[in-house]
C-alpha positions as CSV (number, residue, x, y, z in Angstrom):
1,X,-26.4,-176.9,-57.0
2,X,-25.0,-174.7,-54.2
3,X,-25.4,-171.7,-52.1
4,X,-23.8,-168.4,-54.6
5,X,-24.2,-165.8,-52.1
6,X,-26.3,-164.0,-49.4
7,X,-27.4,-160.6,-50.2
8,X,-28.5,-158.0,-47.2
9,X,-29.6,-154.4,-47.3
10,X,-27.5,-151.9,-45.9
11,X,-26.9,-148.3,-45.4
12,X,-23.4,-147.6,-46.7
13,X,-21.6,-150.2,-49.2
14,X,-17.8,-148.7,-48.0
15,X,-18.8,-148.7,-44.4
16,X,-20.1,-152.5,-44.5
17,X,-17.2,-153.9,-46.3
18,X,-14.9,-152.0,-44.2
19,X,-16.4,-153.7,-41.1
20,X,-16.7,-157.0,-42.8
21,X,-13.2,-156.9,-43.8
22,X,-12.2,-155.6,-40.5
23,X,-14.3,-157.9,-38.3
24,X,-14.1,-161.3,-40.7
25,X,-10.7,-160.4,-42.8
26,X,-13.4,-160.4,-46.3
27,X,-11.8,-160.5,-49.6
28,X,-13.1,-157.9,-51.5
29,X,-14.4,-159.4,-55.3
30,X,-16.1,-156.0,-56.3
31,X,-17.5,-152.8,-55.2
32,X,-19.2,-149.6,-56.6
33,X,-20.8,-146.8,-54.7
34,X,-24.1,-149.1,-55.3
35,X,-22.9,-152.6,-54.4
36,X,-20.6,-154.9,-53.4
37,X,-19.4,-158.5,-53.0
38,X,-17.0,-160.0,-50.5
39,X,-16.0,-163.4,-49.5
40,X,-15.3,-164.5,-45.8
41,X,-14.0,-168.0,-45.8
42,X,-16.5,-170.0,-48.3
43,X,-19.4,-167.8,-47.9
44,X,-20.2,-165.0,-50.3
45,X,-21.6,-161.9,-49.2
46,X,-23.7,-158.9,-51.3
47,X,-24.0,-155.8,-49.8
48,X,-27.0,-153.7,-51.9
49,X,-28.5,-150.8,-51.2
50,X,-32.1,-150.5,-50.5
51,X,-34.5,-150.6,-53.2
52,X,-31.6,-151.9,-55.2
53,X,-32.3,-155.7,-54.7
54,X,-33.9,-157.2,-52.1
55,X,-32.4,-159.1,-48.8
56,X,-31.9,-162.8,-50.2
57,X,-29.7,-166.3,-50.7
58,X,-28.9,-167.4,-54.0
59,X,-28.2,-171.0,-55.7
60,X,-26.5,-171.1,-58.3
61,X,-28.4,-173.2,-61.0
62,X,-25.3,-173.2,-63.4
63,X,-25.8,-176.4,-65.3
64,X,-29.4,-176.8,-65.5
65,X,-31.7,-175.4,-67.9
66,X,-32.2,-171.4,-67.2
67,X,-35.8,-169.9,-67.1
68,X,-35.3,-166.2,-67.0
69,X,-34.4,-163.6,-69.7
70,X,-33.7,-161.3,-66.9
71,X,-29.6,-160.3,-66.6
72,X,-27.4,-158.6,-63.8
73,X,-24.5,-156.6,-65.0
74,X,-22.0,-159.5,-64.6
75,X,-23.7,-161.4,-67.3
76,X,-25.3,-164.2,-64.8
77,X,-28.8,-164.4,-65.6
78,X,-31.5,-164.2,-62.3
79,X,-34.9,-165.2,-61.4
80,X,-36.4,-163.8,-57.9
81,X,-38.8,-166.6,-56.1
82,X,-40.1,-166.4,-52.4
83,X,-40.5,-169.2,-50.5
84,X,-44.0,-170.4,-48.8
85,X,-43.0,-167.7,-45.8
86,X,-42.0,-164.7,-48.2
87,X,-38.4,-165.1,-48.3
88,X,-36.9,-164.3,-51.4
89,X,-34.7,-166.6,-53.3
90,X,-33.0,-166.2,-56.1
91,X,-31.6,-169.0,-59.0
92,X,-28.7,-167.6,-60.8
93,X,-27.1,-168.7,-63.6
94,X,-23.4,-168.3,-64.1
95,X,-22.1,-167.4,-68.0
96,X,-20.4,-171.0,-68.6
């Protein structure tokens, strides 16, 4: 198990990964006028609109038995938990 990503909220997908890549030199894996997903170094960031998903870390759980039925449009499958202080988690499972 490892960290997949971090996922924040913000206001304007182009305008985020334009600073991100600009500020951190991100590699841009995908974007959409909805969201997007960059990597800086190691770490993978999700920029999401709001109401779209909310602010969260992922692990990815690839490799151990999945729980959920519930599927993102990459074909990982998700489950949303929050933690004892109501941060939200989320176990993903990568298509193997």
């Amino acid at each position: 198990m490892k960290l997949d990503h971090i996922a924040i909220v913000v206001k304007d997908i182009s305008s985020s990964v334009n600073w991100y890549c600009e500020n951190f030199n991100a590699k841009i894996n995908y974007k959409d006028d909805t969201w997007a997903n960059v990597s800086v170094g190691d770490t993978t960031i999700a920029f999401v609109l709001e109401g779209m998903h909310p602010p969260h870390f992922a692990f990815d759980m690839t490799g151990t038995t999945c729980t959920s039925e519930k599927t993102h449009r990459d074909g990982s499958r998700y489950e949303y938990i929050k933690d004892p202080d109501g941060n939200v988690v989320e176990k993903i499972w990568w298509p193997e």
